[in-house]
C-alpha positions in Angstrom: 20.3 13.8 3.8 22.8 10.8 3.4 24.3 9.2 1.2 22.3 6.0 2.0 18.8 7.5 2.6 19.5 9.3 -1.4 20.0 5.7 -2.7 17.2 4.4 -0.9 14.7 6.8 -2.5 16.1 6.9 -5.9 14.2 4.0 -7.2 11.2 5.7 -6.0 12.2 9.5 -7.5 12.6 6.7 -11.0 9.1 5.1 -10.4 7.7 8.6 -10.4 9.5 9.4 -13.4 8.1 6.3 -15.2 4.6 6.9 -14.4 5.1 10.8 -15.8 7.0 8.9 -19.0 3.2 6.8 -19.7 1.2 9.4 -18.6 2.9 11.9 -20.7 3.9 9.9 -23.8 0.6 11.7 -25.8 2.2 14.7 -25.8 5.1 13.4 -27.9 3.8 9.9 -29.3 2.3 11.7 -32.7 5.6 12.8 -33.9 7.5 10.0 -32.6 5.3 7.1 -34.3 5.7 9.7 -37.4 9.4 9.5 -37.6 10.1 6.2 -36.2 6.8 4.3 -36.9 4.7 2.3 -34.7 6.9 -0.7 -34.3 9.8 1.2 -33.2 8.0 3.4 -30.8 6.7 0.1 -29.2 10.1 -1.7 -29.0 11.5 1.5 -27.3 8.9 1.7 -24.9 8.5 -1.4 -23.8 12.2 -1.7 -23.1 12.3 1.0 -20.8 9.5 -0.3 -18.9 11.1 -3.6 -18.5 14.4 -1.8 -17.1 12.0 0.7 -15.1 10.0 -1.6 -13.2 13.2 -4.3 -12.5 14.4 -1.0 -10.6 11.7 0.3 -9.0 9.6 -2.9 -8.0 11.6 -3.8 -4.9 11.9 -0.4 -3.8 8.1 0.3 -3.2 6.2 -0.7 -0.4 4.3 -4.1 -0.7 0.7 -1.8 -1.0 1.9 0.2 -4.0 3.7 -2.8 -5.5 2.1 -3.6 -9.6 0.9 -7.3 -9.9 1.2 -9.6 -12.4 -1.6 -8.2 -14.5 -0.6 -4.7 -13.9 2.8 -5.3 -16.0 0.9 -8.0 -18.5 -1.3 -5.6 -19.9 1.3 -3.1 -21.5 3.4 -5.7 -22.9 0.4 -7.3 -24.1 -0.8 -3.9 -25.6 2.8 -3.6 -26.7 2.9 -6.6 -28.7 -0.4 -6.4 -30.4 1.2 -2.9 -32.0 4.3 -4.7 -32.8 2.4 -7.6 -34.9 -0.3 -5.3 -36.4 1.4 -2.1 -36.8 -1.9 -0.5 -35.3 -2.0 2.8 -33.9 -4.6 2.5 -31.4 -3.4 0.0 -29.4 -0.5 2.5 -28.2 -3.7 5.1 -27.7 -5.1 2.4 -24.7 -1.5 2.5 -23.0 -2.0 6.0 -20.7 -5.8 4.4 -20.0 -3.6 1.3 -18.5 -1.7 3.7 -16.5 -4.6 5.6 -15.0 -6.6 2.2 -14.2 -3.0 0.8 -12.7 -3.3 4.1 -10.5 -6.6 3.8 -9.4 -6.2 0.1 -8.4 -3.2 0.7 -6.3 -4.9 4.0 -4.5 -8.5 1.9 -3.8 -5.8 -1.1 -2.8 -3.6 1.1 -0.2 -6.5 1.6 1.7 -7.3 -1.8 3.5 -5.6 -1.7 6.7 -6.1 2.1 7.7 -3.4 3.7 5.6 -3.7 5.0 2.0 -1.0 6.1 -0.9 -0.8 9.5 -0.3 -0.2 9.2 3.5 2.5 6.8 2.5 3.4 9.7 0.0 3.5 12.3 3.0 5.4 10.3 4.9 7.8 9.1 2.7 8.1 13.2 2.1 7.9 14.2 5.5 9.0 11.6 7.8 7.8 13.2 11.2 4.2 13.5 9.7 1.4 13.3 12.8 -0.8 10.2 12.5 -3.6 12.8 12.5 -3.1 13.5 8.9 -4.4 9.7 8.2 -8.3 10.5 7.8 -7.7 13.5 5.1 -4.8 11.4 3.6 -7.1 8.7 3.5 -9.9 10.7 2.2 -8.0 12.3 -0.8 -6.8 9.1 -2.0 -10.5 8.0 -2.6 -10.8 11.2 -4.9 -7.9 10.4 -6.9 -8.6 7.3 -7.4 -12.0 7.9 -8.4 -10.5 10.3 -10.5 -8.0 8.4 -12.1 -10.0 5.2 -12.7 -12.8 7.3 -14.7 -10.1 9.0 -16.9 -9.0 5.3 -17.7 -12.4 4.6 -19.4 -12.4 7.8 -21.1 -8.7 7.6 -22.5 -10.1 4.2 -23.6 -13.0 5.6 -25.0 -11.7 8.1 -27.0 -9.0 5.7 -28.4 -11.8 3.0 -29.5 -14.3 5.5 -30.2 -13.4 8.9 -31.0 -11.2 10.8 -33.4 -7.5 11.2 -33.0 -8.3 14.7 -32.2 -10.1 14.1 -29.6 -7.7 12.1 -28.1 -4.4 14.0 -28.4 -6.6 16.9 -27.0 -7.8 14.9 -23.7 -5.0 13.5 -22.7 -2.3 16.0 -23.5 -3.8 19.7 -22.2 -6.9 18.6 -21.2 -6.0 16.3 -18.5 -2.9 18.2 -17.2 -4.4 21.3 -17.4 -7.5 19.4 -14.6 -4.7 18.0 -12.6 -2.6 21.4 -12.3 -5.9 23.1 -10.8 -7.1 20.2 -9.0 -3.6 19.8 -7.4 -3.7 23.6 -6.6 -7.1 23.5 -5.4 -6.0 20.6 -3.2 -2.8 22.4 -2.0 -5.2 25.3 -0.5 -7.8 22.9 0.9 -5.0 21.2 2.9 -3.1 24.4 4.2 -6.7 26.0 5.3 -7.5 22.7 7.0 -4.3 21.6 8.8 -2.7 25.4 8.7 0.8 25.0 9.4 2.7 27.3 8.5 6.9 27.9 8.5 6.8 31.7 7.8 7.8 31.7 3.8 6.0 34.0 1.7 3.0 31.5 0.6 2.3 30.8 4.2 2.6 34.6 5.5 -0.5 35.3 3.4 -2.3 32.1 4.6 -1.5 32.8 7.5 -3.0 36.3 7.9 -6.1 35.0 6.5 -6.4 31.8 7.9 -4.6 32.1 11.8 -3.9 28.5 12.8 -5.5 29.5 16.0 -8.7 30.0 15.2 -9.3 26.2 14.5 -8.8 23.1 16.9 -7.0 21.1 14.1 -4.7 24.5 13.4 -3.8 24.5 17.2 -3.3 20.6 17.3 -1.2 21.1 14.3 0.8 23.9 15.2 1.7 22.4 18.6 2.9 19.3 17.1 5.1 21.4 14.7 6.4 23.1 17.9 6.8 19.8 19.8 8.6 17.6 17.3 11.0 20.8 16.3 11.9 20.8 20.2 12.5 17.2 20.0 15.0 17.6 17.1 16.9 20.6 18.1 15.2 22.9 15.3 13.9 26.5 15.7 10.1 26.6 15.8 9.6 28.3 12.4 11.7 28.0 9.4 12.6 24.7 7.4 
């Protein structure tokens, strides 16, 4: 990779980075608020966002891009912590996150496209266009799935007690997303079953030929062409 195309995707690697900070930050907020207190947490966080986003913001496509009232909200939340010195208003900041998520996954669809094929794409240049209707389809689960674990982060801050909460969104949450991700993961290499010949893909591929499916052929003999067409071997990275 160049020097240039590096640059180019490092506000992107940092955008990813922030969202992990937000979605994170119950793991280590507890301790944090108990040594530094609520308004200091606050500041701290809320400058990094501010220096996150002023980085990042340009570099995203105009689909994935936050809007006006996708950055109010956390400053808002932000402030209302600083001038009350409340808790729980720091406890609605990872629903924010997950609701910010969900609008810009629903959003990415108009026009035929979707987040995680510009995802794919962005990892894998050379992605087939036939990807677009499962691309398309798993960004409808995750944002269903992120936009109802908004409401119940929020819930559980308003409502429940802080047990409940630290539990939910620390191992709760990433423990759902690690399986779901995994779950995913197979799902796509049994449906699309390309395979490079590395040891995950030698036992898919024994169990799962990409022969014996028309979207395994197609696959495979788009792999085959496009390595051609860039001077590659046809198995191998």
């Amino acid at each position: 990779m160049t020097d240039s195309a590096r640059s180019s995707r490092a506000p992107l690697w940092l955008g990813l980075a922030f969202v992990l900070l937000w979605v994170s930050f119950p793991l280590f907020v507890e301790t944090t608020v108990a040594h530094l207190g609520v308004r200091v947490f606050a500041v701290g966080m809320v400058t990094l966002s501010a220096l996150s986003l002023r980085q990042v913001s340009p570099a995203l496509p105009p689909e994935l891009r936050l809007r006006p009232i996708d950055t109010a909200v956390p400053f808002v939340l932000v402030a209302l912590a600083l001038v009350s010195g409340a808790r729980v208003f720091l406890l609605l900041l990872p629903a924010w996150v997950y609701a910010v998520l969900a609008r810009i996954f629903f959003a990415s669809l108009r026009g035929g496209g979707s987040a995680i094929e510009t995802a794919a794409k962005w990892m894998q240049p050379y992605a087939p266009d036939f990807v677009r209707p499962y691309c398309r389809r798993v960004t409808v689960f995750w944002g269903v799935l992120f936009g109802a674990n908004a409401l119940a982060v929020a819930g559980l801050a308003l409502f429940a007690p802080a047990g409940w909460w630290r539990a939910w969104t620390g191992w709760i949450v990433w423990t759902g997303f690690v399986a779901i991700t995994a779950v995913e993961f197979v799902v796509r290499k049994i449906h699309f079953r390309i395979y490079d010949g590395g040891p995950i893909d030698s036992v898919f591929e024994r169990f799962f030929p990409a022969e014996s499916t028309e979207m395994g052929r197609r696959a495979t003999a788009y792999k085959v062409q496009m390595r051609r067409s860039l001077g590659r071997p046809e198995r191998g990275r």
